[in-house]
ZASELUM-119176 format. One record per residue (C-alpha): residue number from 1; residue in one letter; x, y, z. Coordinates in nm, 3 decimals, padded with zeros to 5 digits. Each point is the difference from the previous one (the first is absolute). Layout:
<rs>
> num,residuo,X,Y,Z
> NUM,A,X,Y,Z $
...
</rs>
This chain:
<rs>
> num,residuo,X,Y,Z
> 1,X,00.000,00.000,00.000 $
> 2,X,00.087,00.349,-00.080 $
> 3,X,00.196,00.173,00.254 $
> 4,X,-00.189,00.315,-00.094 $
> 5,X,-00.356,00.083,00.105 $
> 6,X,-00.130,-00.043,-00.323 $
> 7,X,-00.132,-00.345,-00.175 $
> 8,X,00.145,-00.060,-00.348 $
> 9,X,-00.298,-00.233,-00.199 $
> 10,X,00.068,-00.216,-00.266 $
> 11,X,-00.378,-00.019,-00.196 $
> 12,X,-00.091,-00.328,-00.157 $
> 13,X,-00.263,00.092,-00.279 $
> 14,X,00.013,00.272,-00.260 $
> 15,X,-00.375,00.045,-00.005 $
> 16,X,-00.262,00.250,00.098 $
> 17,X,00.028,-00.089,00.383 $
> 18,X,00.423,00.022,-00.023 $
> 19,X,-00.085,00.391,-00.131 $
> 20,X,-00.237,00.069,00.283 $
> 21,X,00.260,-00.151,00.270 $
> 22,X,00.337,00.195,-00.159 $
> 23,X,-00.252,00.346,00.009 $
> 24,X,-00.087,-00.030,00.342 $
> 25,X,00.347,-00.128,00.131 $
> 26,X,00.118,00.346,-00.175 $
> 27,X,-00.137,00.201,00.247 $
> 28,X,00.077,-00.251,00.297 $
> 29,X,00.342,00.143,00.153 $
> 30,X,00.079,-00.337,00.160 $
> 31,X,-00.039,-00.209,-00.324 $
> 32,X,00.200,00.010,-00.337 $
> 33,X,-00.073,-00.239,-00.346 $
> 34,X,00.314,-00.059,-00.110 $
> 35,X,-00.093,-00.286,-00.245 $
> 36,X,-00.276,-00.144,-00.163 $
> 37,X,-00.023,-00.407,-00.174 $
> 38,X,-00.244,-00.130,-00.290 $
> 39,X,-00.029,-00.381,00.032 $
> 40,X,00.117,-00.018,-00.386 $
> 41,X,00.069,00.176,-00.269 $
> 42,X,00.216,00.323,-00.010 $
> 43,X,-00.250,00.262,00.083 $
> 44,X,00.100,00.020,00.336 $
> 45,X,00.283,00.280,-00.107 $
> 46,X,-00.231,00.222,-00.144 $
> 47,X,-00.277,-00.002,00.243 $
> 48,X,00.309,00.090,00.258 $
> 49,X,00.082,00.298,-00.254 $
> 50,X,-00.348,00.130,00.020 $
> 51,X,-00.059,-00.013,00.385 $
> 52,X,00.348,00.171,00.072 $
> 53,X,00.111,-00.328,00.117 $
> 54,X,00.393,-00.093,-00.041 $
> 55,X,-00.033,-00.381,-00.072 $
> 56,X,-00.242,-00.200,-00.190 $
> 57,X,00.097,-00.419,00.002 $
> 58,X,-00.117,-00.247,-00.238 $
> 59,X,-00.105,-00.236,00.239 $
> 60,X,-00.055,-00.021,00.358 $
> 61,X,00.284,-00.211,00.129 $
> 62,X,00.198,00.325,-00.097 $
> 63,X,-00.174,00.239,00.210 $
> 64,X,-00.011,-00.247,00.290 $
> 65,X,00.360,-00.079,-00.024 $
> 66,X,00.121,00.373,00.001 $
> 67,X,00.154,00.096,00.319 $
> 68,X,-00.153,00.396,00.014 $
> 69,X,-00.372,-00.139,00.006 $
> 70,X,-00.078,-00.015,00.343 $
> 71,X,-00.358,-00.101,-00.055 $
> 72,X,-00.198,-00.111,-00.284 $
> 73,X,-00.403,00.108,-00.086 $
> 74,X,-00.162,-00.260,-00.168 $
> 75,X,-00.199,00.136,-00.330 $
> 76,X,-00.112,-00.270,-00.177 $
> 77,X,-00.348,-00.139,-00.004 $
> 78,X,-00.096,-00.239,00.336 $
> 79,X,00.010,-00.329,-00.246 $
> 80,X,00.371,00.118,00.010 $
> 81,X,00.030,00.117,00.396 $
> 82,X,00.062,-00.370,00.130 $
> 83,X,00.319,-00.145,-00.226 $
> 84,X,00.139,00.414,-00.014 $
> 85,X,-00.004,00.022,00.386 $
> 86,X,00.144,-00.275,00.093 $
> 87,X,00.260,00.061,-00.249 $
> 88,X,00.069,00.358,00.151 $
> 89,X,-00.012,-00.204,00.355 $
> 90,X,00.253,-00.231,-00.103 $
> 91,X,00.256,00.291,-00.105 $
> 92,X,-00.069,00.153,00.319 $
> 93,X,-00.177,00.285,-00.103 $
> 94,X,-00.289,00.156,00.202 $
> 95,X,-00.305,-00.017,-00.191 $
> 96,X,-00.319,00.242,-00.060 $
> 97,X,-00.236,-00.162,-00.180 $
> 98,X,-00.284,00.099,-00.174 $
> 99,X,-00.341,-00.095,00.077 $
> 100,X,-00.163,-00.214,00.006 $
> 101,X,00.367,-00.201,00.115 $
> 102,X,-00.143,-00.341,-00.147 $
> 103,X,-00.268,-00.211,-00.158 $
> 104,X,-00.043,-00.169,00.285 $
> 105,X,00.067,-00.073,00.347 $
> 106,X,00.224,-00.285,-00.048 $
> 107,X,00.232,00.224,-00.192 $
> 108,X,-00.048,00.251,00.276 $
> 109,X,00.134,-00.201,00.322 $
> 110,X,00.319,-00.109,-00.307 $
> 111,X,00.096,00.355,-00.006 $
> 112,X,-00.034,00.106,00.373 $
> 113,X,00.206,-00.330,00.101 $
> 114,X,00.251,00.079,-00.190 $
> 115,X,-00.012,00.374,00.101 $
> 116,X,00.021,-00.110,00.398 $
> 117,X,00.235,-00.335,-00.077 $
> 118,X,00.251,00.278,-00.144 $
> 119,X,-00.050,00.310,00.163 $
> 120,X,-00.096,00.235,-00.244 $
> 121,X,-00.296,00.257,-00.053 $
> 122,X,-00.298,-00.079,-00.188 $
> 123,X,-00.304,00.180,-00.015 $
> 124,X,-00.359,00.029,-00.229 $
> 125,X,-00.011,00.300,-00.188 $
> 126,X,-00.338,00.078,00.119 $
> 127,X,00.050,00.369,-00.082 $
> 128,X,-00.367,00.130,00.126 $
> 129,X,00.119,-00.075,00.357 $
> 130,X,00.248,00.248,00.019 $
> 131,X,-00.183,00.310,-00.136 $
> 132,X,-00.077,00.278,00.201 $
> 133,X,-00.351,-00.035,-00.015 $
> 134,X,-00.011,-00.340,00.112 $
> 135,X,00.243,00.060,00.294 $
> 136,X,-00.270,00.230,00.099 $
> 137,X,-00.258,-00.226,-00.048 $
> 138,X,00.190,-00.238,00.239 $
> 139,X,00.053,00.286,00.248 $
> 140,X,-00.326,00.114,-00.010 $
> 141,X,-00.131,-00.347,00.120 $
> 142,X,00.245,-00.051,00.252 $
> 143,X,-00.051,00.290,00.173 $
> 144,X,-00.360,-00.155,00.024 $
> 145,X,-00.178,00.345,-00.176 $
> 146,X,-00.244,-00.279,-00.184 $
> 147,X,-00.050,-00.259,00.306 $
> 148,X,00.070,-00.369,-00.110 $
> 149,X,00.063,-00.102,-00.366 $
> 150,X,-00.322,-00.196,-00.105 $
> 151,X,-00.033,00.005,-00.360 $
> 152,X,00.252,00.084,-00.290 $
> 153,X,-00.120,00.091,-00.343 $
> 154,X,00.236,-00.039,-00.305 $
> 155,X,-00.069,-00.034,-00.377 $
> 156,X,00.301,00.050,-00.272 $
> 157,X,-00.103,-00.075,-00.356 $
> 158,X,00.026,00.078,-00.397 $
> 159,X,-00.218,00.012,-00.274 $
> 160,X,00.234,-00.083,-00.291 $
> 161,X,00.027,-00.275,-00.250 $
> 162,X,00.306,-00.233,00.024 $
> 163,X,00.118,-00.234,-00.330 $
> 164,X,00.050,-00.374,00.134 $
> 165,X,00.370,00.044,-00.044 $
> 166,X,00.037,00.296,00.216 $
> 167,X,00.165,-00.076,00.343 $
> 168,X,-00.334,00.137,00.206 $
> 169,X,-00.228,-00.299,-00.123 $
> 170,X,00.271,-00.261,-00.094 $
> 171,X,-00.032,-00.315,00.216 $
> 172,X,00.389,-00.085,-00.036 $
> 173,X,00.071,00.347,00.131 $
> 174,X,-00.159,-00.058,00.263 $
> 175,X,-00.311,00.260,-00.117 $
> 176,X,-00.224,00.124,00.126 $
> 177,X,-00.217,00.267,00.271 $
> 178,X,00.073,-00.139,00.292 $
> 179,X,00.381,00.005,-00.022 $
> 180,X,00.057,00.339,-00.178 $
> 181,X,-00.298,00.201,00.152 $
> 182,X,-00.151,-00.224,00.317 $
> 183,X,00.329,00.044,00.177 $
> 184,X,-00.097,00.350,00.084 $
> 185,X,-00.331,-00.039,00.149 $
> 186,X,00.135,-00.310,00.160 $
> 187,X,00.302,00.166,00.164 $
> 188,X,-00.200,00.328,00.164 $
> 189,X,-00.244,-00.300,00.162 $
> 190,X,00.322,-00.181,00.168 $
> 191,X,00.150,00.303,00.037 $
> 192,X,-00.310,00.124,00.252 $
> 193,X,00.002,-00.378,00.094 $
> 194,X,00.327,00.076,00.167 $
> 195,X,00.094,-00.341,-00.249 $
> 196,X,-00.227,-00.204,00.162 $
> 197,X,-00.058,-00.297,-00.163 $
> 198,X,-00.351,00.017,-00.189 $
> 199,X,-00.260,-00.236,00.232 $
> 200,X,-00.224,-00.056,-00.340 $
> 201,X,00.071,00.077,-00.353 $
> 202,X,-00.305,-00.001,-00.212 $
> 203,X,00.059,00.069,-00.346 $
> 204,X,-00.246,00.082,-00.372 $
> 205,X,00.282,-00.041,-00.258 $
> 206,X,-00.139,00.104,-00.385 $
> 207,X,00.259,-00.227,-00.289 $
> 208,X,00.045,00.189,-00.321 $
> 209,X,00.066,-00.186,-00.349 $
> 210,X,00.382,-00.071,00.116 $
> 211,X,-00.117,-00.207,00.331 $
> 212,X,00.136,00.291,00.197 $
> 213,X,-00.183,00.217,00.286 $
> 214,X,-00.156,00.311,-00.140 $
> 215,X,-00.251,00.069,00.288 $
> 216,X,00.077,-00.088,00.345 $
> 217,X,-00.253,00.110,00.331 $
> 218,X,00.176,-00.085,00.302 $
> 219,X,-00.119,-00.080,00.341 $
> 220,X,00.207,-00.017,00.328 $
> 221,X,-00.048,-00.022,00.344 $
> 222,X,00.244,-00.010,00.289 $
> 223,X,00.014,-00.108,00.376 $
> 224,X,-00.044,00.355,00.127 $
> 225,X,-00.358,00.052,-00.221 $
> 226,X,00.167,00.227,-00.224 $
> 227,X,-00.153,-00.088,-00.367 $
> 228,X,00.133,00.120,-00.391 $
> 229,X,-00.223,-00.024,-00.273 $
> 230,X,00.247,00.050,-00.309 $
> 231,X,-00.021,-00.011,-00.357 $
> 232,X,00.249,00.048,-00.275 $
> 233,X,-00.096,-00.032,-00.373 $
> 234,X,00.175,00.018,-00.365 $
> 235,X,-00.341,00.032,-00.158 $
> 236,X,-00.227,00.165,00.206 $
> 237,X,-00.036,00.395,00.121 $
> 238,X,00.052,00.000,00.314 $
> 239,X,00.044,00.309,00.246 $
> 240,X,00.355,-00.053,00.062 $
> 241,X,-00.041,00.137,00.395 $
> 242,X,00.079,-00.128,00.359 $
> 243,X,-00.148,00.089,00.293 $
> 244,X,00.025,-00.148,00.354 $
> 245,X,-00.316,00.028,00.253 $
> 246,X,00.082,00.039,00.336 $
> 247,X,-00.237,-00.027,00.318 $
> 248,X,00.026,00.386,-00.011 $
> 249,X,00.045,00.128,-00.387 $
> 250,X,00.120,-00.057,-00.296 $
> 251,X,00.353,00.016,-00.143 $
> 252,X,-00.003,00.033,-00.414 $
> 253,X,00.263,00.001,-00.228 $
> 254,X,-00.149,00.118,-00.320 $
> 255,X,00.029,-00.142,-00.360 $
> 256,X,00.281,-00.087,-00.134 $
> 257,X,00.063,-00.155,00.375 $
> 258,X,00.299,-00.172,-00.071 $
> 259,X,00.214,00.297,-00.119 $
> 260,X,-00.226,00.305,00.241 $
> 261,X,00.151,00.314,00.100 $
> 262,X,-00.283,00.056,00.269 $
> 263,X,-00.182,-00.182,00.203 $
> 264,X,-00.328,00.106,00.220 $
> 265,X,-00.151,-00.085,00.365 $
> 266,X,-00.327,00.057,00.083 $
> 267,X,-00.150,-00.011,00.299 $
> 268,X,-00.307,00.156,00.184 $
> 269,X,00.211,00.222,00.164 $
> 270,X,00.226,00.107,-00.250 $
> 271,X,00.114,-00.021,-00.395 $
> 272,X,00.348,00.022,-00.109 $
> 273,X,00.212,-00.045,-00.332 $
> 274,X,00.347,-00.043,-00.036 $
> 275,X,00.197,00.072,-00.312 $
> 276,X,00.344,-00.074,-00.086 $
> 277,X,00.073,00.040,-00.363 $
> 278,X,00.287,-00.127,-00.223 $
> 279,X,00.034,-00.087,-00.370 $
> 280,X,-00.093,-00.334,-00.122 $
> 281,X,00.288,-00.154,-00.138 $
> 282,X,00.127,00.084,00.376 $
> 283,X,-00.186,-00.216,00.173 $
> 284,X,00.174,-00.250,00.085 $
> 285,X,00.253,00.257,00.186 $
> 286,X,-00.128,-00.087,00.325 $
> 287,X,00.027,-00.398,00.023 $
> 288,X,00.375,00.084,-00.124 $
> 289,X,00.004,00.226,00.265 $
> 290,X,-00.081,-00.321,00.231 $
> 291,X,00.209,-00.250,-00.137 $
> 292,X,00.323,00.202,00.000 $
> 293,X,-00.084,00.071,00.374 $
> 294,X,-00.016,-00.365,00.066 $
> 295,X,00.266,-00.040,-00.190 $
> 296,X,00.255,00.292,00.187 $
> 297,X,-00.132,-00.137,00.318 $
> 298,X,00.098,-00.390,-00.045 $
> 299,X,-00.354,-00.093,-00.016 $
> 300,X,-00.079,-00.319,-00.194 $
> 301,X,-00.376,00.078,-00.073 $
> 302,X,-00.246,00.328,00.030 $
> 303,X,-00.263,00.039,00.332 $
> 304,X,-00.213,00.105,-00.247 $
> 305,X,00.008,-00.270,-00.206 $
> 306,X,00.078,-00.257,00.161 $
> 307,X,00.108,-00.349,-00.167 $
> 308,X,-00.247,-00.181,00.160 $
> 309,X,-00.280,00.159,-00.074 $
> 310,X,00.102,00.006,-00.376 $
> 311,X,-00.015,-00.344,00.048 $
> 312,X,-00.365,-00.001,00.135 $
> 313,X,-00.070,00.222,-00.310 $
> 314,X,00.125,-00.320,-00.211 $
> 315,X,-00.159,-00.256,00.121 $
> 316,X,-00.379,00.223,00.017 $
> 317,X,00.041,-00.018,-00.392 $
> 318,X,00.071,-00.323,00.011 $
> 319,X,-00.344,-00.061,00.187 $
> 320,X,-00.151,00.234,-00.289 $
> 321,X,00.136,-00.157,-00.253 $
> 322,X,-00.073,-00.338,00.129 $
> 323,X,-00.352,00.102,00.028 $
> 324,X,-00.048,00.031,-00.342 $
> 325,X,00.229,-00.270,-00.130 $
> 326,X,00.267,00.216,-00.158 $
> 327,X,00.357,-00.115,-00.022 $
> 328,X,00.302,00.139,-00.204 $
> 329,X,00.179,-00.286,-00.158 $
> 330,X,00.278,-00.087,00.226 $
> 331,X,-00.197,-00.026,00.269 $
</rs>
């Protein structure tokens, strides 16, 4: 590890997500890209040239096996987390990987083994957690200003028209709603949960033409009588809100909930908003923010994040999926 208090990050992945993470880790002062990897191929050089990155590799067992790369953000798509990390693992790099971090949950516990068996950082890139708005949220309910937690409200969906081939309804991608959009609505309900375990999963799951989960409504109770109704969707217009109903008020974070600058309580008594703006392409500033403090402090996973309950997150889609018979080949 640097000696410095900054992070350098090697980025596997020259795609949209890759641009997002070296944009935000700009305006991070503890973090630094200084390289970026393409599985294949040779573009890896030019995508570095156009983000103001010095290195681009053809090929990941380059990036990994440069000493200056302190830690590594995994960019590819999640049918690609499972073999990538535990590459990464294996060179000894600490790992940020995006979401969701597998297709499953027996991939999952792989990963974090190997994480604790060698020491190293890993954590989901489960960027929603870390914005300001959210942290607020989380604040907000602590400090008991809604009473208990009883019911959380989430819905993230699209209305748009996918070919078969494309990687959002392609079965040996691992396609689908529930893994690219379900996360979301998932993770604010175990992240209110404190990471409970769910006590029932109930689950409506809509296939498209591909055999692939286009419509999913979601149903999950836990021990404490807290309750989520979720839904996430690739056909379907659906408010793309969350809310969380307290004993006393309301807390709402308003469409689109996963990315929100504000984020609203309500209660008889009162009615406040809090705003915390930042450009888009920025906003993944603050779970880079988080990782790099782990990372500067010698911790091995995020409080906020927690590898367990990343884990719990894996095996309720498993339940979903199992519900409605769907299994990506491999499995």
């Amino acid at each position: 590890m640097t000696s410095k208090q900054t992070i350098r990050w090697g980025v596997l992945g020259c795609g949209g997500i890759a641009k997002k993470f070296i944009a935000s880790s700009k305006v991070v002062e503890t973090a630094e890209v200084v390289a970026v990897a393409s599985a294949s191929g040779n573009k890896a050089q030019a995508f570095a040239d156009e983000q103001g990155v010095g290195i681009g590799y053809s090929g990941y067992d380059a990036l990994l096996e440069d000493p200056s790369v302190d830690a590594v953000y995994v960019a590819n798509t999640h049918n690609f987390h499972h073999d990538t990390v535990l590459k990464a693992l294996k060179a000894d790099k600490a790992v940020l990987c995006e979401k969701p971090m597998a297709i499953n949950a027996k991939q999952t516990k792989e990963m974090i083994d190997l994480a604790r068996e060698r020491n190293l950082f890993l954590m989901e890139a489960m960027w929603t957690r870390y914005l300001p708005s959210v942290v607020q949220m989380r604040k907000w309910i602590e400090e008991g200003r809604i009473g208990k937690p009883r019911r959380v409200y989430a819905n993230f969906g699209l209305r748009m028209s996918f070919p078969p081939e494309s990687r959002m309804v392609n079965p040996d991608l691992a396609g689908g709603a529930l893994l690219d959009l379900g996360i979301y609505p998932l993770s604010l309900a175990s992240m209110i949960a404190s990471g409970a375990v769910p006590k029932k999963v109930f689950s409506i799951v809509g296939k498209g033409e591909t055999g692939v989960d286009v419509d999913d409504l979601i149903m999950l109770s836990y021990e404490d009588g807290l309750g989520a109704q979720l839904s996430c969707g690739l056909e379907v217009p659906v408010r793309c809100y969350a809310e969380v109903v307290g004993e006393k008020g309301t807390i709402t974070l308003p469409h689109l909930f996963i990315g929100a600058n504000s984020v609203t309580l309500k209660t008889d008594e009162e009615e406040q908003t809090f705003n915390y703006d930042f450009p888009e392409i920025e906003g993944f500033r603050f779970e880079v923010e988080e990782a790099c403090k782990c990372l500067l402090n010698g911790e091995k996973e995020s409080s906020i994040m927690p590898l367990d309950e990343t884990l719990v997150l894996a095996q309720t889609m498993d339940l979903i999926r199992a519900d409605c018979g769907l299994k990506y080949p491999g499995e």
